[in-house]
C-alpha positions as CSV (number, residue, x, y, z in Angstrom):
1,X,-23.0,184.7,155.4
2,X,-22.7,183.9,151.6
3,X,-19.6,184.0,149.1
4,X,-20.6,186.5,146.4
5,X,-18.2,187.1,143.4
6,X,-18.7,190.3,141.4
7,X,-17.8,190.8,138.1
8,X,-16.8,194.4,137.4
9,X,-13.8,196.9,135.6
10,X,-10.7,198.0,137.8
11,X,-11.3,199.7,141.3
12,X,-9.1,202.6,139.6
13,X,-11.9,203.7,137.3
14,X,-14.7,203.3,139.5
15,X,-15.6,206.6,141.2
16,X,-16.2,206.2,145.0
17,X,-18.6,209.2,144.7
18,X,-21.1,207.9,142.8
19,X,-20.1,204.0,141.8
20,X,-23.5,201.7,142.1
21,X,-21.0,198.6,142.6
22,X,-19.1,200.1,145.4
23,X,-21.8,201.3,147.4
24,X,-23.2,197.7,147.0
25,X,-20.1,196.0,148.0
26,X,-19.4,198.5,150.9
27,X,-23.1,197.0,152.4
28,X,-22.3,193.3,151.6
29,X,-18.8,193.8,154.0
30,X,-20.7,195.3,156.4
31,X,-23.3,192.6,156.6
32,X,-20.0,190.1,156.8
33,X,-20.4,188.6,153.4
34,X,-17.4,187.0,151.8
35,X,-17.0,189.3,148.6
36,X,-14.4,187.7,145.5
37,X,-13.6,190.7,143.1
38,X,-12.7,190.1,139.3
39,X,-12.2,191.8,135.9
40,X,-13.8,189.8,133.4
41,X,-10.7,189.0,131.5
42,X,-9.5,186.7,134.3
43,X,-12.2,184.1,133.1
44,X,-10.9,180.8,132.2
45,X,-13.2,177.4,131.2
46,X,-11.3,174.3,132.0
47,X,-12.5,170.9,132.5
48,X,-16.1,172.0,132.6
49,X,-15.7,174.4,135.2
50,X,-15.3,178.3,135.2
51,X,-12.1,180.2,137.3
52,X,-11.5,184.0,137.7
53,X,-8.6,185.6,139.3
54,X,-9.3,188.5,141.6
55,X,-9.0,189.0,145.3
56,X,-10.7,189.4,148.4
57,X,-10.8,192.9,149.7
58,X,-12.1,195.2,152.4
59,X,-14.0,198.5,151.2
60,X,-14.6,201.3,153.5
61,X,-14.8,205.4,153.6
62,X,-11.8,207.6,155.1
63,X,-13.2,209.7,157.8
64,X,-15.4,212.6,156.9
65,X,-14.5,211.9,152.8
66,X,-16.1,210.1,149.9
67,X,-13.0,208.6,148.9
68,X,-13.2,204.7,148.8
69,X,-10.5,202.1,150.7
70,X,-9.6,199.2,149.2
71,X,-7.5,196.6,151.6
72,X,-6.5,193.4,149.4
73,X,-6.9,190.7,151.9
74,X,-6.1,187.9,149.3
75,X,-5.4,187.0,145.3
76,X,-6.3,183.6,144.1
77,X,-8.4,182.0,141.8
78,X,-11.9,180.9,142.2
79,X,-14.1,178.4,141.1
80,X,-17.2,180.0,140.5
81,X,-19.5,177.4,140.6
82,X,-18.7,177.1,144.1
83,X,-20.2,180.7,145.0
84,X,-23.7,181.4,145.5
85,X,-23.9,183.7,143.6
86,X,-21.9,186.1,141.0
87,X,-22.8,190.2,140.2
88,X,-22.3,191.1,137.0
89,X,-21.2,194.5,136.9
90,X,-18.5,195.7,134.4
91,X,-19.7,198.9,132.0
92,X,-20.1,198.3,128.3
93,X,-19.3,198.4,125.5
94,X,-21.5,195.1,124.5
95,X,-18.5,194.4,122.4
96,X,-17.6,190.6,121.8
97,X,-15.6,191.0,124.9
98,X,-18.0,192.0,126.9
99,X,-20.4,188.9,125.2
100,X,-18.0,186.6,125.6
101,X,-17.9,187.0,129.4
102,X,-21.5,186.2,129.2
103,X,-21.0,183.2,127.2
104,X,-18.8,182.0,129.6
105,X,-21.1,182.3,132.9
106,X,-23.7,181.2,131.1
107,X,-21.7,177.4,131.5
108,X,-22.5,177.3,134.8
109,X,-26.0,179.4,135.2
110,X,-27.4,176.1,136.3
111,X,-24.9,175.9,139.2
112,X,-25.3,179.6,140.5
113,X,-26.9,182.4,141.0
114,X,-26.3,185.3,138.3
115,X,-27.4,188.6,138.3
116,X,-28.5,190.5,136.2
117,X,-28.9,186.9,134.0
118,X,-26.4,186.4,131.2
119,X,-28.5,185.5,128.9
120,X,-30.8,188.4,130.1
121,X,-28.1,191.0,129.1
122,X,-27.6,189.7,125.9
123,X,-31.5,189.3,125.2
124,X,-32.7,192.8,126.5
125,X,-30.3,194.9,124.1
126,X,-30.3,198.0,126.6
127,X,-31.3,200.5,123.2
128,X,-33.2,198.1,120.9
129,X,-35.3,196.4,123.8
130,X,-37.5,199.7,124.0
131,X,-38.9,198.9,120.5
132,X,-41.4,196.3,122.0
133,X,-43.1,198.2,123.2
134,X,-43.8,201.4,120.5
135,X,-46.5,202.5,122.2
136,X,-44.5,204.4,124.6
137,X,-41.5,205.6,122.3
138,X,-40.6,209.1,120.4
139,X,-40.3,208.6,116.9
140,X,-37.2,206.4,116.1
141,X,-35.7,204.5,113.4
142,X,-32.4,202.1,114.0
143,X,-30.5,201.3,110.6
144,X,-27.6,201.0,109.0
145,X,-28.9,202.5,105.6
146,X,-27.7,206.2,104.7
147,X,-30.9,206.7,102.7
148,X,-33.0,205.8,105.6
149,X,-31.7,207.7,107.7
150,X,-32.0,210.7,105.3
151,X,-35.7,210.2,104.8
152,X,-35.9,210.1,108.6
153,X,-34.0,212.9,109.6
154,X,-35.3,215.2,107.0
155,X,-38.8,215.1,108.8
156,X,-37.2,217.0,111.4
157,X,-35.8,220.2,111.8
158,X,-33.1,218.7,114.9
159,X,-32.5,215.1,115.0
160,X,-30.6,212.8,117.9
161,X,-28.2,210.3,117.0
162,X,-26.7,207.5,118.7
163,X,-24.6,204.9,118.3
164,X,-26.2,201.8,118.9
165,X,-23.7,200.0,121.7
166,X,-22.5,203.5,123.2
167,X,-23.1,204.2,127.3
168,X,-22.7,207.2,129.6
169,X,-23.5,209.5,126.7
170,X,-20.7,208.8,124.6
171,X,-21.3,209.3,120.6
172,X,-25.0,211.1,121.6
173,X,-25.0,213.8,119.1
174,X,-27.9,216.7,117.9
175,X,-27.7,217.0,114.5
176,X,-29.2,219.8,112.8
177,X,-31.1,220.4,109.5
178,X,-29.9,223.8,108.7
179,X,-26.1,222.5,109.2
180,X,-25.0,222.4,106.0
181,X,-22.8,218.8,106.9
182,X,-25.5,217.1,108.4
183,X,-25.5,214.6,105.8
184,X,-21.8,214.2,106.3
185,X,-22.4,213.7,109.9
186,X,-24.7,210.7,109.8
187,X,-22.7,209.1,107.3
188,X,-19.6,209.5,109.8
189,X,-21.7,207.4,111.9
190,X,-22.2,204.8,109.7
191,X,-18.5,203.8,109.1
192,X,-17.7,204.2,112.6
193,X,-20.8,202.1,114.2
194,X,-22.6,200.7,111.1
195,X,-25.9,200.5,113.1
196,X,-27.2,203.7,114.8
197,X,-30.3,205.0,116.3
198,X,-31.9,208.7,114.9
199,X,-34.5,210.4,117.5
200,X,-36.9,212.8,116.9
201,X,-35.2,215.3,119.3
202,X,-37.2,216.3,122.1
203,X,-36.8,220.1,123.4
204,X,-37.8,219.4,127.0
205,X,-34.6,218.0,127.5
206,X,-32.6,220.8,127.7
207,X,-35.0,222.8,130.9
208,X,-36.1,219.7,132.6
209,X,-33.7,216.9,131.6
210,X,-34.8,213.4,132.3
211,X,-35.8,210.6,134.2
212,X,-33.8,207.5,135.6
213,X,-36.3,204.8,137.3
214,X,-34.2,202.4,139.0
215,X,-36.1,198.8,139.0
216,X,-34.8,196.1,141.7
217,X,-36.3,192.4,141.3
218,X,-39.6,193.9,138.9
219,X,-40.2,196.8,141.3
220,X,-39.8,200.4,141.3
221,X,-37.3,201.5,144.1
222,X,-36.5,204.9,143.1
223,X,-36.2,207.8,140.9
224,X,-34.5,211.2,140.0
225,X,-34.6,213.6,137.7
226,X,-31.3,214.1,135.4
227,X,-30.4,217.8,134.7
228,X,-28.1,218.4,132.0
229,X,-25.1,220.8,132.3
230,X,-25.3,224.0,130.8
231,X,-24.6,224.0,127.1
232,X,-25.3,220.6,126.6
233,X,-28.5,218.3,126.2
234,X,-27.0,215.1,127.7
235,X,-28.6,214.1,130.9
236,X,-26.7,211.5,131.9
237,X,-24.8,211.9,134.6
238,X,-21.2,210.7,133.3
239,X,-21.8,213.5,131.1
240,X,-21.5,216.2,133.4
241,X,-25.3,215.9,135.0
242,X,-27.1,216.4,138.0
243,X,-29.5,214.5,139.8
244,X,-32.5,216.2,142.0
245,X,-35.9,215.0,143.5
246,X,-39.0,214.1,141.2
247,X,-42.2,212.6,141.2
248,X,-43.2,210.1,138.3
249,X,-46.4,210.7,136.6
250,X,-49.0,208.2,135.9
251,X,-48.3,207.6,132.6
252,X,-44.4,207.0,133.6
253,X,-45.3,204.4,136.2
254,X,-47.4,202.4,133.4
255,X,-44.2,202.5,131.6
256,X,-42.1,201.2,134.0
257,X,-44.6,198.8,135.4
258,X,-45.2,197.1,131.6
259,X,-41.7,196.4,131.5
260,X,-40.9,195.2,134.3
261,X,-42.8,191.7,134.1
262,X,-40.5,191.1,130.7
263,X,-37.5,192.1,132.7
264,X,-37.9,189.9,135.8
265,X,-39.1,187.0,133.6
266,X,-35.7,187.4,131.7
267,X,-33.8,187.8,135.0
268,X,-32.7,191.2,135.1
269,X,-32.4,192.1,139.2
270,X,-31.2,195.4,138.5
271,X,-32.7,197.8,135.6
272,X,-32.2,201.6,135.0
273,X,-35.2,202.8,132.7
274,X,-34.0,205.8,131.1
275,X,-37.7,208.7,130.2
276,X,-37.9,211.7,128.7
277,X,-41.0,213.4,128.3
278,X,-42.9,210.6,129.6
279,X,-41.4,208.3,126.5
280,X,-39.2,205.7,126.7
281,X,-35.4,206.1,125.9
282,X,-33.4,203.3,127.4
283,X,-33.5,200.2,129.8
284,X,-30.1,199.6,130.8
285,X,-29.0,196.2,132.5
286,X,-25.4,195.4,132.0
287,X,-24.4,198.2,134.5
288,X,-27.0,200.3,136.0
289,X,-26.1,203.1,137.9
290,X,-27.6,205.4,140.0
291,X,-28.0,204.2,143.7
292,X,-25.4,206.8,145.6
293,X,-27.3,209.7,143.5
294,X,-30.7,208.2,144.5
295,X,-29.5,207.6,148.1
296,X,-28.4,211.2,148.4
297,X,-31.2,212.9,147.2
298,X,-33.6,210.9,149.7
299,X,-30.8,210.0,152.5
300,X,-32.2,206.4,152.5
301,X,-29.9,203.7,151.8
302,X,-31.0,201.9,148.5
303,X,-27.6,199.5,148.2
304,X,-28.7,198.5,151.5
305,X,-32.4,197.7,150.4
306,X,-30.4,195.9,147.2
307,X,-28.5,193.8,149.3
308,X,-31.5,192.5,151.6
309,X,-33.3,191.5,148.3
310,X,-30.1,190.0,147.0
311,X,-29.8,188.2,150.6
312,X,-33.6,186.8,149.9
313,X,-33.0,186.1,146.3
314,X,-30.1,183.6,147.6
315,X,-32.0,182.2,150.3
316,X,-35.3,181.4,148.5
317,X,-33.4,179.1,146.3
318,X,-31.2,177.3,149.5
């Protein structure tokens, strides 16, 4: 049995339907591991070593529902250099909050296990880290110049813009050339994020959505196919969409298996690589999500295969 502490946002927020870091921690009770919840603004450095307040809790399912129980057992604080081993799992943004979490566990990395790494998180920046590797991107450019991203967007007759720190589809907007404001529209951008990201905007999107490859410890554990709702080219799933069955193609598994060397080497347990029309969009680390959807589609337990390699991960440095 192991004490785990896992960094992550309220338990009000999180949906018991479809919540990665629930479906983890429901397996790690079951398998009788001492779990220590916190939020990430409990964090306090004193003396050299790192506290959070949280509490110990149990987490199971109400019969024939998907709807989540949490028992508080306990509220203290923690010494987390005294754990073997800490989750990070709160959602962005990668604000300076979010950052400064990391700067703080990264004070004891060489006491504990953390995953995904601190400084992996703030090295594989989830929508600029794609840029190593160009040969398997859509045409892109990520600046904070107006006139650039004129000269881009004016290749184009329909243009994708992001900001650059955004998740779940938030401020993901197709812009148009024919819309009169489209100008207008980037340069709202600008002043709100300073630093976005304009995509040649792929078509396919809308009829076939796209892919989410979930990569555990540098391997390919799963994947499903991200339908958007009607109406709206936003796959993601926080955006209203749905998750079936697929099959990645050749060229998509060269994708994910180029990565994932970099990723592992970097310490990043836990990856969601984000394709669409066998390019690459995303690789998201601070909170990847998709394990319940993936477990549904296939009705095989993938927290469950998480937590084993979690379980080895801990015991190969023991």
């Amino acid at each position: 049995m192991y004490k785990i502490a896992i960094q992550l946002d309220d338990f009000s927020i999180l949906n018991p339907k479809a919540d990665t870091t629930l479906a983890i921690s429901h397996i790690l009770n079951g398998r009788g591991h001492k779990v220590f919840y916190y939020h990430p603004r409990t964090l306090s450095l004193q003396h050299g070593s790192l506290y959070a307040y949280g509490c110990e809790c149990i987490l199971d399912f109400k019969a024939n529902t998907h709807e989540e129980i949490f028992q508080i057992t306990s509220r203290y604080h923690l010494e987390l250099g005294e754990v073997d081993l800490i989750l990070v799992r709160q959602d962005p943004p990668f604000d300076m909050k979010y950052l400064t979490s990391l700067y703080l566990l990264e004070t004891i990395n060489n006491k504990v296990m953390i995953l995904n790494k601190p400084s992996g998180i703030r090295e594989v920046v989830e929508k600029i880290f794609p840029v190593y590797f160009q040969e398997f991107l859509p045409k892109m450019v990520i600046t904070g110049e107006l006139q650039v991203a004129k000269n881009f967007a004016e290749q184009y007759s329909n243009v994708v813009i992001k900001s650059l720190y955004g998740h779940a589809g938030k401020d993901v907007k197709k812009i148009s050339m024919h819309d009169p404001s489209w100008l207008q529209q980037v340069d709202d951008y600008l002043k709100s994020y300073n630093y976005i990201i304009l995509q040649e905007y792929l078509s396919e999107v809308e009829n076939n959505g796209d892919k989410r490859v979930l990569l555990v410890n540098g391997e390919i554990m799963a994947a499903f196919q991200r339908l958007p709702k009607q109406g709206d080219f936003r796959a993601n799933m926080a955006a209203g969409g749905s998750a079936i069955a697929t099959e990645l193609t050749p060229r998509e598994i060269e994708i994910c298996q180029t990565i994932a060397p970099f990723l592992k080497e970097k310490g990043i347990f836990l990856a969601g690589i984000d394709l669409l029309n066998e390019k690459l969009i995303e690789v998201n680390v601070t909170s990847p999500t998709g394990v319940k959807a993936a477990s549904e589609i296939y009705n095989k337990d993938f927290a469950l295969s998480i937590v084993k390699e979690l379980e080895n991960s801990i015991a190969n440095v023991k």
